[in-house]
ZADO-827185 format. One line per field, with one value per residue (C-alpha): residue number from 1; residue in three letters; x, y, z. Coordinates in Angstrom, 3 decimals. Each point is the difference from the previous one (the first is absolute). Example, Ala and Ser with C-alpha at 12.3 -4.5 7.8 and 13.67 -1.06 7.14 Angstrom:
num: (1,2) .
residuo: (ALA,SER) .
x: (12.300,1.370) .
y: (-4.500,3.440) .
z: (7.800,-0.660) .
END
This chain:
num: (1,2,3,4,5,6,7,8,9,10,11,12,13,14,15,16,17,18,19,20,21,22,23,24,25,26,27,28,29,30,31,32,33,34,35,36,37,38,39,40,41,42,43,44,45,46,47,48,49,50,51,52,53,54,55,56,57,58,59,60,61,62,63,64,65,66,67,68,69,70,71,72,73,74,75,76,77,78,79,80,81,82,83,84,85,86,87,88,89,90,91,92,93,94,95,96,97,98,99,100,101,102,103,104,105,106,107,108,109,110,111,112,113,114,115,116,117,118,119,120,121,122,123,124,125,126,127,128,129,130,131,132,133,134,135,136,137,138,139,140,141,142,143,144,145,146,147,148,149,150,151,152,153,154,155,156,157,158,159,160,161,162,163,164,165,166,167,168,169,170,171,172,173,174,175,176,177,178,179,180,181,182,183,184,185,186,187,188,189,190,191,192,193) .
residuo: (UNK,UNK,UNK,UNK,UNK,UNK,UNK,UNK,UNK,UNK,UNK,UNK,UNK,UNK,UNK,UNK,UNK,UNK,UNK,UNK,UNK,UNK,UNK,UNK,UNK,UNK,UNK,UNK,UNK,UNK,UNK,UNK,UNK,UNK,UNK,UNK,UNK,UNK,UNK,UNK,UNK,UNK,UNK,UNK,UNK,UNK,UNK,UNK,UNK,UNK,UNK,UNK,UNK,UNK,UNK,UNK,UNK,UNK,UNK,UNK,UNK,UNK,UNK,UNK,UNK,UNK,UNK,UNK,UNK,UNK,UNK,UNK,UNK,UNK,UNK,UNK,UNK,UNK,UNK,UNK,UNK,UNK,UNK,UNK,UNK,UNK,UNK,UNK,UNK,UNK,UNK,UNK,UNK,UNK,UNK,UNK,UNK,UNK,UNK,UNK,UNK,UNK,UNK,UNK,UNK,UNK,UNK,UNK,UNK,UNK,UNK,UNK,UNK,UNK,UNK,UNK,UNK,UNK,UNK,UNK,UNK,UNK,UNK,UNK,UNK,UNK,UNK,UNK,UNK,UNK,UNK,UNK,UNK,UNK,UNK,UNK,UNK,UNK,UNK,UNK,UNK,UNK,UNK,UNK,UNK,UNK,UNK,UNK,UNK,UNK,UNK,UNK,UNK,UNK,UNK,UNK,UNK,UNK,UNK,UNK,UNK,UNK,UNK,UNK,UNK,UNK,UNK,UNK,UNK,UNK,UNK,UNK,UNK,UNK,UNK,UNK,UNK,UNK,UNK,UNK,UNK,UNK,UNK,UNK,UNK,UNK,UNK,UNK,UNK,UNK,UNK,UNK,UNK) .
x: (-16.104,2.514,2.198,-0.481,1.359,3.701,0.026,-0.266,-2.470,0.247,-4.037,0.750,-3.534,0.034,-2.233,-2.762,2.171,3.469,-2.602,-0.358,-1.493,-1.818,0.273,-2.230,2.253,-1.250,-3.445,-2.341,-0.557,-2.775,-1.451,1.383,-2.849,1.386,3.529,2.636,1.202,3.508,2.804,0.390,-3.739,0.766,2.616,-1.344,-2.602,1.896,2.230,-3.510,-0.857,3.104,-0.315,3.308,-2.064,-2.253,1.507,2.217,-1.942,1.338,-1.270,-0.116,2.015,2.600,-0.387,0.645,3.288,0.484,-0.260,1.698,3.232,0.142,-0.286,3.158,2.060,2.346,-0.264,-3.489,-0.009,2.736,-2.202,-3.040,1.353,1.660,-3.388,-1.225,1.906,1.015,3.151,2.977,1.254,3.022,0.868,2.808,-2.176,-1.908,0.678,2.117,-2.162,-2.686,2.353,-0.986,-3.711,1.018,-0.885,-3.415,-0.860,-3.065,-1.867,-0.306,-2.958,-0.982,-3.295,-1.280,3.827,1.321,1.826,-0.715,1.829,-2.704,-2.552,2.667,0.757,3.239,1.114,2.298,3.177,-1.379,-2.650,2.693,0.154,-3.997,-0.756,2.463,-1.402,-3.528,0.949,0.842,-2.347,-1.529,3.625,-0.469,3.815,1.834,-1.719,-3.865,1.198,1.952,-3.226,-2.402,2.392,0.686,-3.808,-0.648,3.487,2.923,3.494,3.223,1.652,-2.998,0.847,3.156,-1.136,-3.415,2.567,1.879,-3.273,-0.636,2.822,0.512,-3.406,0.393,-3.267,0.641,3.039,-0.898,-3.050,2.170,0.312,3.227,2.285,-1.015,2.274,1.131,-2.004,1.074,1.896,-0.136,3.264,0.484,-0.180,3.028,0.235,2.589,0.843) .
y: (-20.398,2.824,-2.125,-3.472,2.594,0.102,-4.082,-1.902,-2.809,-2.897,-2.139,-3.776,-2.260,-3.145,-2.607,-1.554,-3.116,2.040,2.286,-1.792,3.023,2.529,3.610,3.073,0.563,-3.252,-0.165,0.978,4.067,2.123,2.093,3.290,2.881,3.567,-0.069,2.100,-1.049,1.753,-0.614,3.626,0.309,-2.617,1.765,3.744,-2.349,-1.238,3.512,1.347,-2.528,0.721,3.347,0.722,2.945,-1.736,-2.709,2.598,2.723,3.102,3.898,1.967,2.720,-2.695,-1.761,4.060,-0.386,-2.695,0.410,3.360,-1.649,-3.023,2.795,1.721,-2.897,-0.510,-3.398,-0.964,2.182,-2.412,-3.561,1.821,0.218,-3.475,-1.292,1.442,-0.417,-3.659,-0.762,-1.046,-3.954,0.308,1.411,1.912,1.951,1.750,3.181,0.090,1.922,-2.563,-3.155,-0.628,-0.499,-2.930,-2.776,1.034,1.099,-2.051,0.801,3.890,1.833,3.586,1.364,2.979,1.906,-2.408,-3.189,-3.175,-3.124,-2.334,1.424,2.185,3.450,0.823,3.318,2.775,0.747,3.899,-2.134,-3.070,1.359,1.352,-3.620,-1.429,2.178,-0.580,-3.926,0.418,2.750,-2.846,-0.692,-3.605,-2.557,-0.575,-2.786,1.558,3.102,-2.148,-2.127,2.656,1.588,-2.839,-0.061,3.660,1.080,-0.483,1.788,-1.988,1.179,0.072,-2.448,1.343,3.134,-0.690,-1.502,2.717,2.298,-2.538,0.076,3.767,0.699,1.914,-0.975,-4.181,1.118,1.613,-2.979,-2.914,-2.645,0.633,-2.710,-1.407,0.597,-2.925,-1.436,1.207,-3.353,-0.176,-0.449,-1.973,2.046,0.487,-1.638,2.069,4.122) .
z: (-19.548,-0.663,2.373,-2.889,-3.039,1.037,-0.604,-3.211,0.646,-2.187,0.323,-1.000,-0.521,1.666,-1.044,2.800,0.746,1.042,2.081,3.792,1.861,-2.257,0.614,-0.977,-3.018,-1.363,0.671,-3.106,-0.123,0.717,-3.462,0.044,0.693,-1.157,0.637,-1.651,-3.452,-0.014,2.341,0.341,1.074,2.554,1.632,-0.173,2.527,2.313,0.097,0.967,2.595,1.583,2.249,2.155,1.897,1.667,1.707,1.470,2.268,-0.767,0.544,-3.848,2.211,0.352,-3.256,-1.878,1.816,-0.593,-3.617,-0.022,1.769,-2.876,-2.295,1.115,0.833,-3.293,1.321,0.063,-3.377,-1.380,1.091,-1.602,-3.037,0.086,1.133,-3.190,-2.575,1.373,2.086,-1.714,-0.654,1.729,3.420,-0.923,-2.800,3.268,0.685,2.845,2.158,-0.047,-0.305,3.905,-1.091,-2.606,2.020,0.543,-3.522,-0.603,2.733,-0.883,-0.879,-0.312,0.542,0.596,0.304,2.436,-0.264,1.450,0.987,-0.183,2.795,1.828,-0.484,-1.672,2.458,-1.879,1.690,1.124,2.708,0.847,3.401,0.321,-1.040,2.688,3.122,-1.068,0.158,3.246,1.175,2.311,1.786,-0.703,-0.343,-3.335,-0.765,0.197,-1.622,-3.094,-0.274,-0.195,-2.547,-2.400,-0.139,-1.090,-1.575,-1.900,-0.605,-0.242,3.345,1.602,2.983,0.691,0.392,2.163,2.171,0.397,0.633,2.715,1.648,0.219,0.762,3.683,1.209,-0.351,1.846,2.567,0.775,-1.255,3.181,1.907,0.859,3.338,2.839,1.073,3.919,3.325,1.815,3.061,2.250,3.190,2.994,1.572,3.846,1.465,-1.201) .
END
């Protein structure tokens, strides 16, 4: 629903004979039973129906740090205040420390001292490099370590540098397959010395 509020809708009625296939927006309504009268009422629900925390399973020793990191990044500091006071119309209007977080503006949230990107953690630049090794505590490839990231956390250069973590990693390097020496061939044997 939060997702619906950045577009203008516009509802046109169309009369049964210029509707071929009815939809559920059509059909006749069910009586409304003790729903919220005021818009704001409405969305103070859904705010509350929507927990970050516990779709993500996280230790209270971890989410303390967590929360005392995003309190001492300027950064996160900076998007916290945006968050709440509104971001700006224009992209140039951003402060430029945040400008990098424009794009995904809308899908912020804060709760409980920590911001969200939708469902994913957003990680403070102090644990950029905590988060990366503990992404790839299990040695998996790039490509399980990225996936498993982009489904707990965010930070822009956050590929880029899980990548890099990867590939310096001395233990991936040590156990990585070597390249395979190339088959004995076999030679005619000679007739005369």
């Amino acid at each position: 629903m939060l997702r619906l509020q950045r577009y203008n809708l516009v509802v046109t009625y169309k009369p049964d004979p210029q509707m071929y296939v009815a939809d559920n927006l059509s059909r006749a309504s069910v009586p409304d039973t003790g729903t919220p009268e005021t818009e704001f009422q409405v969305f103070a629900l859904e705010l509350k129906a929507i927990r970050p925390l516990t779709t993500i399973k996280i230790s209270s020793e971890r989410l303390s740090q967590l929360q005392k990191a995003t309190e001492q990044d300027p950064v996160m500091q900076t998007i916290k205040t945006t968050i709440l006071t509104g971001w700006p119309s224009l992209r140039e209007e951003t402060p430029i420390s945040i400008r990098e977080f424009w794009n995904f503006r809308d899908e912020f949230k804060l709760h409980n001292g920590v911001l969200f990107k939708s469902q994913r953690l957003i990680i403070p630049k102090a644990l950029h490099t905590e988060a990366s090794s503990r992404i790839h505590s299990s040695h998996l490839g790039i490509e399980s370590c990225l996936r498993k990231a982009r489904d707990l956390v965010f930070w822009p250069s956050m590929n880029s540098e899980i990548k890099e973590a990867i590939t310096n990693c001395s233990i991936c390097a040590e156990y990585q397959a070597k390249q395979q020496k190339q088959p004995m061939q076999t030679h005619q044997i000679p007739v005369h010395p």
